[in-house]
C-alpha positions as CSV (number, residue, x, y, z in Angstrom):
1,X,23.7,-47.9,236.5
2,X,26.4,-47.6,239.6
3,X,24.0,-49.3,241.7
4,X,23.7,-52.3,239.5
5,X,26.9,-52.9,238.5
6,X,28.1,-52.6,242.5
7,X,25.3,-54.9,243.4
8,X,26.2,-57.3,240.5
9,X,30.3,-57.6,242.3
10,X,28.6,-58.7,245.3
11,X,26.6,-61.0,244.1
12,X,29.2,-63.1,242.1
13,X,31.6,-62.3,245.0
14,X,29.4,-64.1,247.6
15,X,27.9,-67.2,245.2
16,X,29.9,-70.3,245.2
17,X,31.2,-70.9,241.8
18,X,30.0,-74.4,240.3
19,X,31.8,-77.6,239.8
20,X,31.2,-78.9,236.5
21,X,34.2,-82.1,236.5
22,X,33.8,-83.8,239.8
23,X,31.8,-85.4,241.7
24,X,31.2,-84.6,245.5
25,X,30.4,-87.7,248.0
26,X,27.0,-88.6,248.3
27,X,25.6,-86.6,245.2
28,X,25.3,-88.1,242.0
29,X,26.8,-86.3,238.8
30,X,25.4,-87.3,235.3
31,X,27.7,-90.1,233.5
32,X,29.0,-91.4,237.3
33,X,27.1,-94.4,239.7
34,X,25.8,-93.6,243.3
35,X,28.8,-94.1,245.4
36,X,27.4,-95.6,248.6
37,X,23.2,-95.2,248.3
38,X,20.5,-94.3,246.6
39,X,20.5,-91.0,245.0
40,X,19.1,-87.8,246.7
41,X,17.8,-85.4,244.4
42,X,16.7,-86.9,241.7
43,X,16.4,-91.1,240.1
44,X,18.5,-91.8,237.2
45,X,16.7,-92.0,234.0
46,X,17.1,-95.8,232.4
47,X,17.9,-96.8,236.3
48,X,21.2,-97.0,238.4
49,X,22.2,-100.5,239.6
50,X,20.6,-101.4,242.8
51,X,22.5,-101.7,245.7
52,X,23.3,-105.7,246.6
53,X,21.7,-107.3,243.2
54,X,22.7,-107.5,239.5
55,X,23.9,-104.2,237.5
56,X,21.4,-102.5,235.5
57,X,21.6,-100.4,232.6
58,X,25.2,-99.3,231.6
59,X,27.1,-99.0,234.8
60,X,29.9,-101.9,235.8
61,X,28.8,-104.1,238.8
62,X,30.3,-103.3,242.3
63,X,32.4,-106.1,243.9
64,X,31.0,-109.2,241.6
65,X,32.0,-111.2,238.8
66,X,32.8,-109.3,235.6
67,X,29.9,-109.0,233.0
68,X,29.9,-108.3,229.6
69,X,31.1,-105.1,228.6
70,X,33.0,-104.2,231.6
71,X,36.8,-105.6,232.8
72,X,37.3,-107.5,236.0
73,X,38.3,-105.6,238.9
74,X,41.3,-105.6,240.5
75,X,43.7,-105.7,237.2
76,X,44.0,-104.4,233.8
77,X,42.5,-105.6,231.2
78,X,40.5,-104.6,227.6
79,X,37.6,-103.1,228.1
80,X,35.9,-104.5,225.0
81,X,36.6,-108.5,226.1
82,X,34.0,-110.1,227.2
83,X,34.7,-112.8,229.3
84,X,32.3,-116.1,228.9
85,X,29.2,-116.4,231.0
86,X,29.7,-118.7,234.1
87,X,27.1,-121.2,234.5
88,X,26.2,-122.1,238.5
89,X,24.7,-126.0,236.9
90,X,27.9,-126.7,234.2
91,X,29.8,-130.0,235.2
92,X,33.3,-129.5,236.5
93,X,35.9,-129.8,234.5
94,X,37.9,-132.3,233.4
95,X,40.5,-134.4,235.9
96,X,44.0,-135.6,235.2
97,X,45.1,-136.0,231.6
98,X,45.4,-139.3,230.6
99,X,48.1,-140.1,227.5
100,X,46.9,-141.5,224.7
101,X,47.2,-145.7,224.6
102,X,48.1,-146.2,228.2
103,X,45.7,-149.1,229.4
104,X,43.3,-148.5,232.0
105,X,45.0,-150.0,235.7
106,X,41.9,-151.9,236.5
107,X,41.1,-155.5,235.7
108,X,44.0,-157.6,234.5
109,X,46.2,-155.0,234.3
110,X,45.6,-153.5,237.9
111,X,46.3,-157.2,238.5
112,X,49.6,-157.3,237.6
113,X,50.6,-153.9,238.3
114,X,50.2,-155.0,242.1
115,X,51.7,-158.5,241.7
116,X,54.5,-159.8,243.3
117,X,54.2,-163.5,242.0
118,X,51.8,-164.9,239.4
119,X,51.2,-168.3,238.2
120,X,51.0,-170.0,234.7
121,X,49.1,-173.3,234.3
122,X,49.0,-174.6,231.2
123,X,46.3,-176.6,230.0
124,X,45.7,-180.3,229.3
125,X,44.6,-181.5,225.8
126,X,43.5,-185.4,226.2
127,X,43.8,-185.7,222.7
128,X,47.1,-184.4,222.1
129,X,48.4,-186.5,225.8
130,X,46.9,-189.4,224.1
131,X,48.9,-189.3,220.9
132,X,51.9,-188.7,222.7
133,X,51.3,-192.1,225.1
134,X,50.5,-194.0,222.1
135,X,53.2,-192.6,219.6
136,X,50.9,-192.3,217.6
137,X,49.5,-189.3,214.9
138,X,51.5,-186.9,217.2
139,X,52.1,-184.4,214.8
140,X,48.3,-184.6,213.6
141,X,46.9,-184.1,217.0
142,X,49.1,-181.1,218.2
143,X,46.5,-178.7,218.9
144,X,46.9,-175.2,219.8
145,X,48.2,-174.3,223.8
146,X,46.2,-172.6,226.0
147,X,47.8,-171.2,229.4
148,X,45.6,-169.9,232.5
149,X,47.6,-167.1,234.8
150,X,46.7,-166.5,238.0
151,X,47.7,-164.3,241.0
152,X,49.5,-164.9,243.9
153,X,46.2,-165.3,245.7
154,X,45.3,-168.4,243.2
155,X,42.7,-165.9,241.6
156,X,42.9,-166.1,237.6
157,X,42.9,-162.9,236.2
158,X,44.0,-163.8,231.9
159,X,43.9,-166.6,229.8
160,X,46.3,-166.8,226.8
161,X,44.9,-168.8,223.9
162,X,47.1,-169.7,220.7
163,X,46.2,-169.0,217.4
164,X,48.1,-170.7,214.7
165,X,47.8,-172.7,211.6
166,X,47.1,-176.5,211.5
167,X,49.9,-177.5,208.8
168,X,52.1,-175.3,210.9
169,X,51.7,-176.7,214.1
170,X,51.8,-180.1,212.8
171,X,55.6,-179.9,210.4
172,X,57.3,-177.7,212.6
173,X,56.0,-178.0,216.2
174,X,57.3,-176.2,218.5
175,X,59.0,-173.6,215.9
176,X,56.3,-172.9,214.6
177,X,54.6,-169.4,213.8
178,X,51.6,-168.4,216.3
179,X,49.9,-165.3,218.0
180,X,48.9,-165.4,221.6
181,X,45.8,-163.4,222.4
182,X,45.9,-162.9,226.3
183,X,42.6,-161.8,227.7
184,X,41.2,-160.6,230.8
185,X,38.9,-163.3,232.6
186,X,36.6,-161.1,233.8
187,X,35.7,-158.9,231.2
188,X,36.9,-160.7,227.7
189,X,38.5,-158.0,226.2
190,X,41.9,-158.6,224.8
191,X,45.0,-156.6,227.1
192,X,48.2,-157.9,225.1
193,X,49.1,-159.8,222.2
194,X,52.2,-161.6,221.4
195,X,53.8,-162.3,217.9
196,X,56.4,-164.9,217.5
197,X,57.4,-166.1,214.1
198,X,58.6,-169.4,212.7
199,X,62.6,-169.8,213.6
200,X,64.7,-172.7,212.8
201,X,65.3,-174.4,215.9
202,X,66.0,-178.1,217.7
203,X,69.8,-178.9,216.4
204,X,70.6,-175.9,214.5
205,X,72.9,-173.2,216.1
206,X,71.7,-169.9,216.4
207,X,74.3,-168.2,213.8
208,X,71.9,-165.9,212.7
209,X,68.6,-164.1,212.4
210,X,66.6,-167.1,211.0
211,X,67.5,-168.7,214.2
212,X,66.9,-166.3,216.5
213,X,63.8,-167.0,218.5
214,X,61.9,-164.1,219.4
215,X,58.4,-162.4,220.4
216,X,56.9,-159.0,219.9
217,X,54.2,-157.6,222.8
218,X,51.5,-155.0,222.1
219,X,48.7,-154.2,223.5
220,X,45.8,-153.0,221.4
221,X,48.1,-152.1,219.1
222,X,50.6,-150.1,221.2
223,X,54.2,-151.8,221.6
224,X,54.8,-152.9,224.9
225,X,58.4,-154.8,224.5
226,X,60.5,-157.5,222.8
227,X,62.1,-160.1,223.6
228,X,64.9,-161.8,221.6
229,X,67.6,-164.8,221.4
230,X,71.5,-163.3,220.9
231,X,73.9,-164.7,218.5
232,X,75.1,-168.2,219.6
233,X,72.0,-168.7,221.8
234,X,74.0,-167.7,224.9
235,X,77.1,-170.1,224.8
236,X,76.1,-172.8,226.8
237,X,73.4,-171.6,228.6
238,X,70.1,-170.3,227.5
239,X,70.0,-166.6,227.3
240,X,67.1,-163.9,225.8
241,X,67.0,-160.2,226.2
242,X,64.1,-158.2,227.0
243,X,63.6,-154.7,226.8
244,X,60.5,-152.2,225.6
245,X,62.1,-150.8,222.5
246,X,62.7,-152.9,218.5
247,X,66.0,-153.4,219.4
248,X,66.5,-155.5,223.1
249,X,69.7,-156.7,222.4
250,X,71.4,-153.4,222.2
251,X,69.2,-151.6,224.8
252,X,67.4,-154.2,227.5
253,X,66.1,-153.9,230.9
254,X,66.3,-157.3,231.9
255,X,68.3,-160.7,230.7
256,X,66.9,-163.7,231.1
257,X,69.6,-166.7,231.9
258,X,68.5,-170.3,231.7
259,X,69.8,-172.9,233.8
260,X,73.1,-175.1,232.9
261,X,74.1,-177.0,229.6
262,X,71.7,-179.5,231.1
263,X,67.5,-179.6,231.5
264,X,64.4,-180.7,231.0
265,X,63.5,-184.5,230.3
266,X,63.3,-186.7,233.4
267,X,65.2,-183.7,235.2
268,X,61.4,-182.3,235.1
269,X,60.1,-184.8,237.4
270,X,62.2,-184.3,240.5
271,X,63.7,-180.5,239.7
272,X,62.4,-176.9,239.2
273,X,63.7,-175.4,236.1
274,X,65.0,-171.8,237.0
275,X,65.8,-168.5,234.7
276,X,67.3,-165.6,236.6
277,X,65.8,-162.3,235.3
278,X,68.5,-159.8,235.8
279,X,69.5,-156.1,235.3
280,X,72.7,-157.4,233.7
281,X,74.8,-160.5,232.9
282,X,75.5,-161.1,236.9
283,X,72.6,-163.1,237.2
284,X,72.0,-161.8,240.4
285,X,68.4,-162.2,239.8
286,X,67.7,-158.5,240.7
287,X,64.5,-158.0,238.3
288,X,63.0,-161.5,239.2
289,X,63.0,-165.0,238.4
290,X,61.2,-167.8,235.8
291,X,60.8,-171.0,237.6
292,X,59.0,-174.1,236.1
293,X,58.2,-176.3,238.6
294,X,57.4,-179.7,239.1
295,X,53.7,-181.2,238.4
296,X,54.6,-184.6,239.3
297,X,53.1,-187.6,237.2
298,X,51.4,-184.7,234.9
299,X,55.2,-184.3,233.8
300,X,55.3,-187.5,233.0
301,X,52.0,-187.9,231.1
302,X,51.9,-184.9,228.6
303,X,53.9,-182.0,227.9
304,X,51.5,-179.6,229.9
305,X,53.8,-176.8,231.9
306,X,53.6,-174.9,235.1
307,X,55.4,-171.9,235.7
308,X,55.8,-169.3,238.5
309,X,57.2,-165.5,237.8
310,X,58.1,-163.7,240.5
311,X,58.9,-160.1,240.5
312,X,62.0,-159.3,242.7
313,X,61.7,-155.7,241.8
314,X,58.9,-153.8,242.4
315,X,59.8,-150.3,240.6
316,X,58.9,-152.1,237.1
317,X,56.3,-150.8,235.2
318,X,53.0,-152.6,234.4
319,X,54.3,-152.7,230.5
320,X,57.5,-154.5,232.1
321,X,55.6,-157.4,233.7
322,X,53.5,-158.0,230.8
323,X,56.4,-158.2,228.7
324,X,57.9,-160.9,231.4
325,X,55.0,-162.3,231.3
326,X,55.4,-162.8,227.1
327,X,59.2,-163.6,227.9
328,X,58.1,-166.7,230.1
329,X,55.5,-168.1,227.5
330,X,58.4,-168.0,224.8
331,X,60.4,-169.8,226.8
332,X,58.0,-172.7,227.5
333,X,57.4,-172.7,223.9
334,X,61.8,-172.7,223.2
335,X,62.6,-175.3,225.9
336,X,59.9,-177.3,227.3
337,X,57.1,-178.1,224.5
338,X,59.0,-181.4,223.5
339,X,57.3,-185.0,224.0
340,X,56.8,-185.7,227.5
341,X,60.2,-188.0,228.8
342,X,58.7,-191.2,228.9
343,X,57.0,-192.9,225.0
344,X,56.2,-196.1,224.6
345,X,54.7,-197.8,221.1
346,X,53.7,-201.3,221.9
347,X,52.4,-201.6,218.1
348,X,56.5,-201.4,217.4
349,X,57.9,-203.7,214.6
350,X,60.9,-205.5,215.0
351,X,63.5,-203.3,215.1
352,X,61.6,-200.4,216.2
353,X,61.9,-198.2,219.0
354,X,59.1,-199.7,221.3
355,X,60.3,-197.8,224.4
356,X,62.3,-194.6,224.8
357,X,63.6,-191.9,227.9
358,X,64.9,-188.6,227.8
359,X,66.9,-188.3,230.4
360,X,67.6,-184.5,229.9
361,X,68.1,-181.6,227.0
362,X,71.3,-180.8,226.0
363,X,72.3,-177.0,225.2
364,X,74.6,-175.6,223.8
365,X,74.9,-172.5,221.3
366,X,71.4,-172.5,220.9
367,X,71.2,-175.8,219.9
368,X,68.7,-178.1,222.0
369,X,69.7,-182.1,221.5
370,X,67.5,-184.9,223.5
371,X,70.0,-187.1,225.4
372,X,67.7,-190.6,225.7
373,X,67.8,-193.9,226.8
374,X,65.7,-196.2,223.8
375,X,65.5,-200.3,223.2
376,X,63.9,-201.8,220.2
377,X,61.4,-204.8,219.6
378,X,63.0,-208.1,219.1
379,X,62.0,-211.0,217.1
380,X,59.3,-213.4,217.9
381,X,62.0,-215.4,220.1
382,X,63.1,-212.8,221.9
């Protein structure tokens, strides 16, 4: 029994004691992956990942992207989220965020976005020239305006067609109340719209709101800007405020200043017809400028109009310009859509106007009085 028990103190004095909570490099414990190869002594049961490819069973993958079940490496994180699958085909995502409403800058409104200059040639009506020569059924043949605009490299990019009623065209010409549906030529599709109601104009003063000329620009439903007459017209020159908000007069980014107490008629023929566009009441014509120019016997003929708007500043926004752009077409419709300056009516009585001139428009307070020259039909003997 001495012998057994001595030979039992050397026995567990000489054997190494095992290791039951750590693992040893290059061998394997239950419960832990292969660090570094495959395993010596014995292959896993249910499989251990294999080295370079995707994990197997229940062990995390080495050095990859994190699966399900397991956190990414490199930070904490839960160890229950699973983050979503990556797919190698899925489009990529989406670009810049575009707000909601803002027009596309292509087209007509890429146009004008790059513009320095564009044009605005209003259209002939024969008809409507013809009543007008013969003072004749002018009120009856005043048909509905159409304007083309083009670039400064003479390419048309919109077309602005009016739409309005027939009895209102025809009683209160050019007061009247009308919507102008500017499209792009290319495409068709509609880029801004401008509202103007029916205002009391020609000899009244503007004294208040039912004489206040103004015009409302949206595009496809989102306002773009306003532009609106002040109290008293401007004094003795023509004045309108723009600005992108209800309320221009009290908040603008541009005013528009006509020229002196004296325009249009025969002035038409020989002069251009200039409206500073400026920052504030300077005129210094910092923003850019509204100049009707001459067309020469077409002038004289009908009440067609050509205008050029030029952009002095360039930081302006695309919305600015259009709303400019509505600014100028209220003006032509304000100032310059009288009878052409020369009328004759050869079918006069006696005692009739048979021949009349205006030599120019007289302003003043918003009021706009026709200064003319005008001799009647005599009797047979004279």
């Amino acid at each position: 029994i001495l012998k057994l028990q001595f030979l039992y103190l050397i026995v567990t004095a000489v054997a190494p004691a095992p290791t039951m909570s750590y693992a040893q490099p290059g061998q394997p414990q239950y419960g832990y992956p292969p660090q570094g190869g495959q395993p010596q002594s014995y292959p896993p049961q249910g499989g251990y990942p294999p080295q370079g490819g995707q994990p197997q069973g229940g062990y995390p993958p080495q050095g990859g992207q994190p699966q399900y079940g397991y956190p990414p490496q490199g930070g904490p994180s839960d160890p229950y989220a699973a983050p979503p699958p990556t797919d190698p085909y899925a489009a990529p995502g989406p670009g810049p965020v575009v707000p909601m409403g803002a027009p596309p800058m292509a087209g007509a409104w890429g146009g004008i976005a790059a513009a320095r200059k564009i044009v605005i040639e209003q259209e002939v009506s024969l008809l409507e020239a013809a009543a007008d020569a013969a003072n004749c059924c002018e009120a009856c043949c005043e048909m509905p305006n159409v304007y083309h605009i083009f670039d400064e490299n003479k390419q048309e990019i919109m077309v602005a067609n009016e739409e309005s009623e027939f009895c209102m065209r025809c009683c209160c010409n050019p007061c009247h109340e009308l919507k102008l549906h500017v499209k792009d030529t290319q495409t068709q599709q509609e880029v801004m719209t401008i509202d103007r109601p029916c205002k009391w104009g020609g000899p009244c003063p503007v004294w208040g709101g039912c004489c206040q000329h103004e015009a409302t620009a949206t595009a496809q439903g989102r306002f773009l800007g306003k532009t609106m007459q002040p109290t008293c017209g401007g004094g003795c020159r023509p004045a309108l405020y723009v600005g992108t908000n209800e309320t221009p007069l009290d908040n603008f980014f541009a005013k528009i200043d006509g020229p002196g107490c004296c325009f249009g008629g025969c002035t038409e023929i020989c002069c251009d017809q200039e409206f500073t566009v400026s920052h504030s009441d300077d005129r210094s014509a910092d923003v850019g400028k509204i100049i009707k120019t001459t067309a020469g016997a077409k002038e004289v003929l009908t009440d067609s109009d050509h205008f050029d708007l030029h952009f002095t500043n360039q930081s302006m926004t695309p919305d600015q310009k259009m709303v400019l752009l509505s600014s100028l077409l209220l003006i032509d419709y304000m100032f310059f859509e009288q009878n052409q300056p020369f009328e004759c009516n050869p079918c006069a009585d006696a005692g009739e106007t048979c021949c009349s001139i205006t030599l120019f428009e007289w302003y003043c307070c918003g009021c706009l009085v026709p200064c003319k020259l005008s001799c009647t039909s005599g009797g047979e003997d004279e």
